[in-house]
C-alpha positions as a Markdown table, in Angstrom:
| # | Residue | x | y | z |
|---|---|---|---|---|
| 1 | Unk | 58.6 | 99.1 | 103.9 |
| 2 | Unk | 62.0 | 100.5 | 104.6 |
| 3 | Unk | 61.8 | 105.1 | 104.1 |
| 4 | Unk | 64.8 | 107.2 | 103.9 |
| 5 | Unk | 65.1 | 107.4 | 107.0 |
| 6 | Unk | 66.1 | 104.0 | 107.3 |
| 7 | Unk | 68.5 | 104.1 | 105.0 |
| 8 | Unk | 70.3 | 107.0 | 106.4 |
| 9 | Unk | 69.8 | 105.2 | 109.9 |
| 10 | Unk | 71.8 | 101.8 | 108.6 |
| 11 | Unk | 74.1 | 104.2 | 106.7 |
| 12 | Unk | 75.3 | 105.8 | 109.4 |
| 13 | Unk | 75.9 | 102.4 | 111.4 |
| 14 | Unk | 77.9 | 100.8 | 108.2 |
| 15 | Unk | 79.8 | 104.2 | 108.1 |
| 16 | Unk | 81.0 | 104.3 | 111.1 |
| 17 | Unk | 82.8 | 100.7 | 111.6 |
| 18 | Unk | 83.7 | 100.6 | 107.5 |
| 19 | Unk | 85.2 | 104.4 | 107.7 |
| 20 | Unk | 86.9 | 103.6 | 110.8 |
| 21 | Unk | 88.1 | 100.0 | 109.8 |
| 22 | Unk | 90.0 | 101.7 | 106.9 |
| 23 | Unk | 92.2 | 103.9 | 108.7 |
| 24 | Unk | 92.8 | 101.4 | 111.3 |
| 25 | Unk | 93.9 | 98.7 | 108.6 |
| 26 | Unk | 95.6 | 101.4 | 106.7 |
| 27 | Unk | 97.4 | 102.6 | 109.9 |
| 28 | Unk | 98.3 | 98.9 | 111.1 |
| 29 | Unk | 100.0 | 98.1 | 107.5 |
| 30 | Unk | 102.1 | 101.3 | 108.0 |
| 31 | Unk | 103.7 | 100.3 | 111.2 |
| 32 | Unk | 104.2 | 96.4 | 110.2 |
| 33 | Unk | 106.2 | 97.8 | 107.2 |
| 34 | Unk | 107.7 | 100.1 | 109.8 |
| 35 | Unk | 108.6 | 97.3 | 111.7 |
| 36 | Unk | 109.8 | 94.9 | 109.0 |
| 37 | Unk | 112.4 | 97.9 | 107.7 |
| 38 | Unk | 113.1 | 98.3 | 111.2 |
| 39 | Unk | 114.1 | 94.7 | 111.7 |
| 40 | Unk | 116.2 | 94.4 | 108.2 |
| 41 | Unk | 118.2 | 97.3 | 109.7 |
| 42 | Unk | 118.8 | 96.1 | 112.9 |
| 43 | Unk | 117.8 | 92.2 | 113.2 |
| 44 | Unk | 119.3 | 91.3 | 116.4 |
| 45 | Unk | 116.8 | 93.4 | 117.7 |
| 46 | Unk | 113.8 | 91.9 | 116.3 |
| 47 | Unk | 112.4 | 90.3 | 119.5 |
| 48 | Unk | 111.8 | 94.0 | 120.7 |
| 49 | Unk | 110.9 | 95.9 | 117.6 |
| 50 | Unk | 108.3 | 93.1 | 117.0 |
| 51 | Unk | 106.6 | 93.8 | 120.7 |
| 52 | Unk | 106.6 | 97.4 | 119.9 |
| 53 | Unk | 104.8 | 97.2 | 116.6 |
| 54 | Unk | 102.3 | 94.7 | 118.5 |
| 55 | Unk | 101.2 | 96.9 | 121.3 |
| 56 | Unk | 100.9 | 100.1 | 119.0 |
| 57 | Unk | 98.9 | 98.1 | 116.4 |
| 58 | Unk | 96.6 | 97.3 | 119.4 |
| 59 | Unk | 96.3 | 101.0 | 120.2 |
| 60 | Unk | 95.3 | 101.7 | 116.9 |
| 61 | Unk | 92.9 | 99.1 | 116.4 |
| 62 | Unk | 91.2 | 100.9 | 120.0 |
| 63 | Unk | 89.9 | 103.8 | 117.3 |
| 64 | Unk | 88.1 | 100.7 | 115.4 |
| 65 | Unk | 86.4 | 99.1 | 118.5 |
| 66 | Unk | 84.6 | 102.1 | 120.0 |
| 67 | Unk | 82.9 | 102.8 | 116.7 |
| 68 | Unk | 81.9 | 99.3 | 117.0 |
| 69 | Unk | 80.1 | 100.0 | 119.5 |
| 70 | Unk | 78.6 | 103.4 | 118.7 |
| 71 | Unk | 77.2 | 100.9 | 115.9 |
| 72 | Unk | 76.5 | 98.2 | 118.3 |
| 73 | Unk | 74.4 | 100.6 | 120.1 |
| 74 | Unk | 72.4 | 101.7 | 117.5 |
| 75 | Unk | 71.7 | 98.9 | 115.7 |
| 76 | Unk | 70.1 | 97.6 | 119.2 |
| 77 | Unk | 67.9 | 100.8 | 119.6 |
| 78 | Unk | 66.9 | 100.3 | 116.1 |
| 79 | Unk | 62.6 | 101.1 | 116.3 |
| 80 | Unk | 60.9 | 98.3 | 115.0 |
| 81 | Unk | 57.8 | 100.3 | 114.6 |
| 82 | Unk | 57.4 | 103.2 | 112.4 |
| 83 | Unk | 60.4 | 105.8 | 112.2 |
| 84 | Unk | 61.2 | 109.2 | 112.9 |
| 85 | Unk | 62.8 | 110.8 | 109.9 |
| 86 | Unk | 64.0 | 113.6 | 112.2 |
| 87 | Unk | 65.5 | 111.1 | 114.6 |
| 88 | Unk | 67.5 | 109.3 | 112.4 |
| 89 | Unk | 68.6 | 112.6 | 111.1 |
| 90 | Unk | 70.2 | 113.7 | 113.8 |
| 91 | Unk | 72.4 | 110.1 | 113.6 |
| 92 | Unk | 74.0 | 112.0 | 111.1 |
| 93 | Unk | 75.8 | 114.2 | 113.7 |
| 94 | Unk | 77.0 | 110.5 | 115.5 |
| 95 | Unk | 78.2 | 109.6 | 111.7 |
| 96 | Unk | 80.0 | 113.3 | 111.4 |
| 97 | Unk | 81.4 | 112.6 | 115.3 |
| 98 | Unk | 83.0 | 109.3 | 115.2 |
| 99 | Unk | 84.1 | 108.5 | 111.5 |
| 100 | Unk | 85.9 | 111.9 | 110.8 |
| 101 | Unk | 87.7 | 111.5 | 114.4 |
| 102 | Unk | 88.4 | 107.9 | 113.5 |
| 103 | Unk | 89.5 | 107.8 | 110.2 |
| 104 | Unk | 92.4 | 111.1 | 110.8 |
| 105 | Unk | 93.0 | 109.5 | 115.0 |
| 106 | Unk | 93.7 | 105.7 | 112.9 |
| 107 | Unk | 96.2 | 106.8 | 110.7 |
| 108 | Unk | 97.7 | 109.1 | 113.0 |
| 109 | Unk | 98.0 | 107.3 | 116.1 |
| 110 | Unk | 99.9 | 104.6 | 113.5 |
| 111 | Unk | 103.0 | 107.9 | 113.1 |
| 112 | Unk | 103.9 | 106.9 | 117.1 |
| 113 | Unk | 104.5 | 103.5 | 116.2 |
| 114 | Unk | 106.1 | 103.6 | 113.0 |
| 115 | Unk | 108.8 | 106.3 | 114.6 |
| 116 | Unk | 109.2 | 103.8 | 117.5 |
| 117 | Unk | 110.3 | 101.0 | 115.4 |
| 118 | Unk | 113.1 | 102.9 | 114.0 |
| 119 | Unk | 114.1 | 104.4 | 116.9 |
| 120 | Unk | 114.4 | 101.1 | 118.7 |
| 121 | Unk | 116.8 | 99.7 | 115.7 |
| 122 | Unk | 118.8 | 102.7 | 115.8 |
| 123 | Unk | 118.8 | 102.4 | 120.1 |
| 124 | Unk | 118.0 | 98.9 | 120.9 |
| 125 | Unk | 119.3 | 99.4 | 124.4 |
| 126 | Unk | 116.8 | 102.2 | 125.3 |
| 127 | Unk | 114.3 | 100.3 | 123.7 |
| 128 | Unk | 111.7 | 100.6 | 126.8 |
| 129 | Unk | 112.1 | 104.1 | 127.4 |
| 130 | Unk | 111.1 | 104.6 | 123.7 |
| 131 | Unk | 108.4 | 102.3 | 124.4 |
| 132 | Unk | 107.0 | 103.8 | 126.9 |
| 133 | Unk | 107.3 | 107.2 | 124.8 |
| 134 | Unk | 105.4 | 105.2 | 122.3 |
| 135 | Unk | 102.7 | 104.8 | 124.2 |
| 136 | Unk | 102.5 | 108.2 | 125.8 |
| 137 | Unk | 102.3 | 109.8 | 122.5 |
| 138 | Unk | 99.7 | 107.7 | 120.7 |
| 139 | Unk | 97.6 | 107.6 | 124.0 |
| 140 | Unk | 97.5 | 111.4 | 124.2 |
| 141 | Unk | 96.8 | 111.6 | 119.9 |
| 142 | Unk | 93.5 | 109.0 | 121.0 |
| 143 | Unk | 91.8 | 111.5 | 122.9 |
| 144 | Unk | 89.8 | 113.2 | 120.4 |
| 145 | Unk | 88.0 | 109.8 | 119.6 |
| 146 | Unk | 87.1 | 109.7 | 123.2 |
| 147 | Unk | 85.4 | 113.3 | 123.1 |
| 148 | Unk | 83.7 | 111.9 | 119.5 |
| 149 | Unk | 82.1 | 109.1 | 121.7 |
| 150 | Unk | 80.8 | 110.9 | 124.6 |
| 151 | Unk | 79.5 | 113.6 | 122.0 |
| 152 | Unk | 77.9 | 110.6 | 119.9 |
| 153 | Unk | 76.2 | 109.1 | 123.2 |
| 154 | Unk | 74.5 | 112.5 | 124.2 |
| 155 | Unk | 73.4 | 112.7 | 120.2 |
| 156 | Unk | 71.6 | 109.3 | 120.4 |
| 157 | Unk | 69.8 | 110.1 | 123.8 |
| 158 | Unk | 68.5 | 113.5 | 122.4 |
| 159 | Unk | 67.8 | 112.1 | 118.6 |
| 160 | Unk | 64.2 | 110.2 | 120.1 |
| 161 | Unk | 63.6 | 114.0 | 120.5 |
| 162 | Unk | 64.1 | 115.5 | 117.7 |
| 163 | Unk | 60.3 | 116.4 | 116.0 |
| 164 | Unk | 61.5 | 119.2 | 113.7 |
| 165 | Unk | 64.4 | 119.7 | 111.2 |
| 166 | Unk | 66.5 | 122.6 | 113.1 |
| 167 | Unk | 66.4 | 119.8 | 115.8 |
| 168 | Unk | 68.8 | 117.4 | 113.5 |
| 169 | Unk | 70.4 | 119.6 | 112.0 |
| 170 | Unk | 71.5 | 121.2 | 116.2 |
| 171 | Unk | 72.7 | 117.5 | 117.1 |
| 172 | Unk | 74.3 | 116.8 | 113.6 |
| 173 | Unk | 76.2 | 120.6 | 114.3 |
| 174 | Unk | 77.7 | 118.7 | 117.2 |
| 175 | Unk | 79.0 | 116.1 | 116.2 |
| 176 | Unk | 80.6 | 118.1 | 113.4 |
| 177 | Unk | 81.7 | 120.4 | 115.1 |
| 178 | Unk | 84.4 | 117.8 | 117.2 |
| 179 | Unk | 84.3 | 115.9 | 114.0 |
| 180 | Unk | 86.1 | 118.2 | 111.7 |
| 181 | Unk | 87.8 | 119.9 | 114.8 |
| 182 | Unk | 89.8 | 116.5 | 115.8 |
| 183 | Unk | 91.8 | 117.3 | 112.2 |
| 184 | Unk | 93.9 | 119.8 | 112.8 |
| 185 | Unk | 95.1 | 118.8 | 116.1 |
| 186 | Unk | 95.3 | 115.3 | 115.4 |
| 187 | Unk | 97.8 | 116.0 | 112.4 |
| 188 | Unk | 99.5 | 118.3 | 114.7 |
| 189 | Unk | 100.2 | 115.4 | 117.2 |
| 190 | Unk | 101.2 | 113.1 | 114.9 |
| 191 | Unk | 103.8 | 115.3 | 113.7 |
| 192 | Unk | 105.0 | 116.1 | 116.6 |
| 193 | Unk | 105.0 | 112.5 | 118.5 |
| 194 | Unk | 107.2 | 111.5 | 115.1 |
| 195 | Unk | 110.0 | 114.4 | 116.0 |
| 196 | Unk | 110.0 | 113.3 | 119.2 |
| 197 | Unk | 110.3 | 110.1 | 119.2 |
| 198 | Unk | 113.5 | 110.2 | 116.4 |
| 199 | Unk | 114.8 | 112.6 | 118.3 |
| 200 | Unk | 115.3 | 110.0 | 121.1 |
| 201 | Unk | 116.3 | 107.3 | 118.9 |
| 202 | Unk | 118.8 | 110.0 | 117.8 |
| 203 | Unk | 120.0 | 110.9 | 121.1 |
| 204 | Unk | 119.2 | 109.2 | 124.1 |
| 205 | Unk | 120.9 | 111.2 | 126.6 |
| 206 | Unk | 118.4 | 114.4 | 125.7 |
| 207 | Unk | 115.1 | 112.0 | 126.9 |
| 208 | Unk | 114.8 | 113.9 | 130.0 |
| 209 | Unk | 114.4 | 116.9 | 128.4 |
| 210 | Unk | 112.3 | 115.7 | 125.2 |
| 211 | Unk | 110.1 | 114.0 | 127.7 |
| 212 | Unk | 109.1 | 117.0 | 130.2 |
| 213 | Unk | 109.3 | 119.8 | 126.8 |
| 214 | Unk | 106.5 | 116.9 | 125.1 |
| 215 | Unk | 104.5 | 117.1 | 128.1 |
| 216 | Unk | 103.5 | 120.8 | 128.0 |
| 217 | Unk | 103.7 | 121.1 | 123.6 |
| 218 | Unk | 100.9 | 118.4 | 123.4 |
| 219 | Unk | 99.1 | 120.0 | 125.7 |
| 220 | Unk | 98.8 | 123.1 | 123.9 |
| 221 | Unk | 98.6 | 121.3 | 120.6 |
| 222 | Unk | 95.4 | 119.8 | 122.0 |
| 223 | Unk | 94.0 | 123.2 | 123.4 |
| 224 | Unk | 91.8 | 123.2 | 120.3 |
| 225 | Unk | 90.0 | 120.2 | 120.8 |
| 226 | Unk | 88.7 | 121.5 | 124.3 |
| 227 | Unk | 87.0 | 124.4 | 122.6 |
| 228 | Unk | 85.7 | 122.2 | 119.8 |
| 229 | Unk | 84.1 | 119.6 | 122.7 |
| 230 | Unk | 82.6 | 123.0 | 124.4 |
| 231 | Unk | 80.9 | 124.5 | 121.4 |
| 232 | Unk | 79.8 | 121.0 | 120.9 |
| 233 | Unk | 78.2 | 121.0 | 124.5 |
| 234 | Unk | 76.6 | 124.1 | 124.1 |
| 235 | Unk | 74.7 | 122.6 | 120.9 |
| 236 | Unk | 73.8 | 119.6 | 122.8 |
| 237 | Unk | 72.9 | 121.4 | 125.9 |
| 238 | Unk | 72.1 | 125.0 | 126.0 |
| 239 | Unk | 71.2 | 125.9 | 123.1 |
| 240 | Unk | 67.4 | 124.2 | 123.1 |
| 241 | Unk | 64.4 | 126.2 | 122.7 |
| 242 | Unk | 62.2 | 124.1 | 119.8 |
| 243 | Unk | 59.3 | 126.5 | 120.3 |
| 244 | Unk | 61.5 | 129.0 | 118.5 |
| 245 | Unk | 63.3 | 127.3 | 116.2 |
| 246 | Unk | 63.1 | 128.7 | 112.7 |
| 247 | Unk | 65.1 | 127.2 | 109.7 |
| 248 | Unk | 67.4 | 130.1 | 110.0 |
| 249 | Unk | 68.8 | 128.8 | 113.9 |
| 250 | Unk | 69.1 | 125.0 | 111.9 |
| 251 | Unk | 71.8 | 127.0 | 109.5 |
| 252 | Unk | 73.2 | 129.4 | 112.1 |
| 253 | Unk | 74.1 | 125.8 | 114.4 |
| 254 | Unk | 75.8 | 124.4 | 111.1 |
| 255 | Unk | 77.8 | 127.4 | 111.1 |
| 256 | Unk | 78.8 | 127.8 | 114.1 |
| 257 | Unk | 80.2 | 124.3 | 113.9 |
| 258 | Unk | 82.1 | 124.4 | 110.9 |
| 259 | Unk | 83.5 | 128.0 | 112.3 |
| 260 | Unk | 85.5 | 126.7 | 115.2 |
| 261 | Unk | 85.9 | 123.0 | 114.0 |
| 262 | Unk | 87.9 | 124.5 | 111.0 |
| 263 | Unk | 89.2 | 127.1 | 112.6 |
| 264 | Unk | 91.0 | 124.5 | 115.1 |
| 265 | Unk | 93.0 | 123.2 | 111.8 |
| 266 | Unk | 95.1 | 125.6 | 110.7 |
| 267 | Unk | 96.5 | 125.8 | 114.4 |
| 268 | Unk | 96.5 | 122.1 | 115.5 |
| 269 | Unk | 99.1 | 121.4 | 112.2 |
| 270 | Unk | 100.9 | 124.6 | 113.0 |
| 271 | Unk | 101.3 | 124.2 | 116.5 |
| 272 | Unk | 102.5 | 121.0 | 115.9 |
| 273 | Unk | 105.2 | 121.5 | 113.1 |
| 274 | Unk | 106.3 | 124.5 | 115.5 |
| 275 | Unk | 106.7 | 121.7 | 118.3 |
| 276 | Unk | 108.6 | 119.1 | 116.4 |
| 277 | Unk | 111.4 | 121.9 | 115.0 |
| 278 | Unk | 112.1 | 122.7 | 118.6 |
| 279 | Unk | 111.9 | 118.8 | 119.6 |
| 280 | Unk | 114.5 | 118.0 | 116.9 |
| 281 | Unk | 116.9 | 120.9 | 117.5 |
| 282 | Unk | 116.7 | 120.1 | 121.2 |
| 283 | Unk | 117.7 | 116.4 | 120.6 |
| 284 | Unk | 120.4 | 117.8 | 118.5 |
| 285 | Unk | 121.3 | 120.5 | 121.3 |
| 286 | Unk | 119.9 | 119.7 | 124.2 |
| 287 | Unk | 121.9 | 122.2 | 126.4 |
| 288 | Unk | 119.7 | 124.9 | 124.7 |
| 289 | Unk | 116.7 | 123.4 | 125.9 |
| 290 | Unk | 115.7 | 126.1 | 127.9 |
| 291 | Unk | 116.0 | 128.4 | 125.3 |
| 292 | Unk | 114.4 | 126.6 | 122.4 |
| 293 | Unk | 110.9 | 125.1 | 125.0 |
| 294 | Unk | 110.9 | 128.6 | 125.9 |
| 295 | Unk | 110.3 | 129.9 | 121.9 |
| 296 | Unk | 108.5 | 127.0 | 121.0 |
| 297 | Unk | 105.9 | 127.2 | 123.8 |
| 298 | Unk | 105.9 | 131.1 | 123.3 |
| 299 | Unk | 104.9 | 130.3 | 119.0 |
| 300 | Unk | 102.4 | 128.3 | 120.4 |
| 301 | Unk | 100.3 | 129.9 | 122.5 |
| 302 | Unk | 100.3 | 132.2 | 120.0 |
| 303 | Unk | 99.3 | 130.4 | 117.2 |
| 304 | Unk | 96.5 | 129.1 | 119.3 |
| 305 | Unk | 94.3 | 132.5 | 119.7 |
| 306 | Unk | 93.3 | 132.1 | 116.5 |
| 307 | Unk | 90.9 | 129.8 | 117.6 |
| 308 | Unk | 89.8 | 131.5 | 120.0 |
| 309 | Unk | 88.4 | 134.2 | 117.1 |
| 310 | Unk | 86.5 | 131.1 | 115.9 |
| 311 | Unk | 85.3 | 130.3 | 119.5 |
| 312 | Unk | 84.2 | 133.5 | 120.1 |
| 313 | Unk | 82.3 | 134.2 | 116.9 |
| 314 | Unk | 80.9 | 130.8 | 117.1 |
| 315 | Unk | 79.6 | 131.6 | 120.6 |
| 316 | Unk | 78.0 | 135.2 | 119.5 |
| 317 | Unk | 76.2 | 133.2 | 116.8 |
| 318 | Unk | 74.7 | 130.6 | 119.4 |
| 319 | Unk | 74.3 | 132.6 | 122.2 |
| 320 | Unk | 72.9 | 135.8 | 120.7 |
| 321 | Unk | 70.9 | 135.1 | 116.9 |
């Protein structure tokens, strides 16, 4: 007979492709209807708005196939013999991981592509530069999913270990921990990529300078999800001593997770709001760019020590309770 534990085992596999599947179809309807506005404004350039919308819908739809095959993977290492409750537990933190990063990374990844289609109707002769912008900027918005499925993969090769609850709950601390920490940044991104990109539709001759300023902003817009992936290492990795566990450790891992995954999303949306004000007034005055990158990067870096409070106290409540 099935046990709870299967249930939250085949929960966490539905989960994952459903939660995932809705973003991804959410974010795909945005950018056709993007591109359908897009092409009623400027129809004579359908050809090429119509091959932009493609390829971004195939980026987004990438957020969709990977938690396939987190799924895929644990539907085949499914024990047909008696299960461990404790083990399918800890598939909680691979749920946490993968369909919190998916569902914000599938509708924001969609924000690239929707900006793109406008921008090539408005500039239908700079239409690959904008392209390749596109691609850039939704690429660079995707790589919080990838650090959700190494995470998820070092979950399910320590979950056959887990014999005790402050085990799960270590692995499931992980995988929230870049889980909730993708938001913030991811918003921030998305934000930003859909300044940037109008602001080369707007005014093609400031590309240069959009380009190489968007280079080091998402950079530092992303900072946060480094820190997230570390803290999230440290669970997975250092931070192993069952002999000693006591429930205590099981709540002090929770909370060391939701300390720097939340305190990453305040920052990633600031940083990024700060990044597309300076990417529109540059497109809009470009012969300030120096001046306005200059601010901008200078707003940013400090806007992003305040996760490094959130770092720090998560690491004194890891490394010394």
């Amino acid at each position: 007979m099935y046990n709870s534990a299967d249930f939250i085992h085949y929960g966490v596999i539905a989960s994952a492709v459903a939660i995932n599947s809705i973003s991804v179809g959410i974010g795909q309807g945005l950018t056709s209807c993007s591109a359908l506005s897009a092409i009623n404004r400027q129809a004579s350039s359908r050809g090429d708005i119509m091959r932009v919308a493609l390829i971004g819908m195939t980026l987004i739809e990438t957020v969709a196939l990977l938690a396939l095959i987190i799924a895929i993977l644990l539907l085949v290492n499914t024990s047909p013999e008696a299960s461990n409750y404790f083990e399918y537990l800890a598939e909680i933190g691979i749920g946490c991981a993968i369909s919190i990063t998916g569902f914000i990374i599938g509708l924001a990844s969609s924000i690239p592509a929707q900006a793109a289609c406008h921008a090539v109707a408005r500039q239908p002769l700079f239409t690959q530069r904008i392209f390749g912008f596109m691609l850039m900027t939704q690429v660079l918005i995707q790589t919080p999913i990838i650090s959700a499925l190494i995470v998820s993969l070092f979950i399910q090769g320590q979950a056959s270990s887990a014999t005790m609850l402050t085990d799960s709950l270590r692995l499931i601390a992980s995988g929230l921990c870049v889980g909730v920490g993708s938001i913030g940044p991811a918003i921030g991104l998305s934000i930003f990529s859909h300044a940037a990109i109008n602001g080369v539709g707007r005014n093609p001759k400031a590309y240069n300078k959009i380009l190489s300023f968007t280079f080091v902003s998402e950079a530092i817009i992303e900072t946060p999800i480094i820190f997230c992936l570390v803290i999230a290492v440290i669970l997975l990795f250092i931070v192993q001593r069952p002999t000693t566990y006591t429930m205590i450790d099981g709540v002090i891992f929770i909370a060391a997770a939701l300390c720097t995954g939340l305190g990453t999303l305040g920052a990633g949306i600031s940083s990024g709001i700060t990044g597309a004000a300076a990417c529109s007034e540059i497109a809009d005055n470009p012969d300030n760019h120096h001046l306005l990158s200059r601010t901008s990067m200078l707003a940013q870096g400090l806007i992003e020590t305040i996760v490094i409070y959130s770092v720090v106290l998560s690491l004194l409540m890891l490394l010394f309770k």
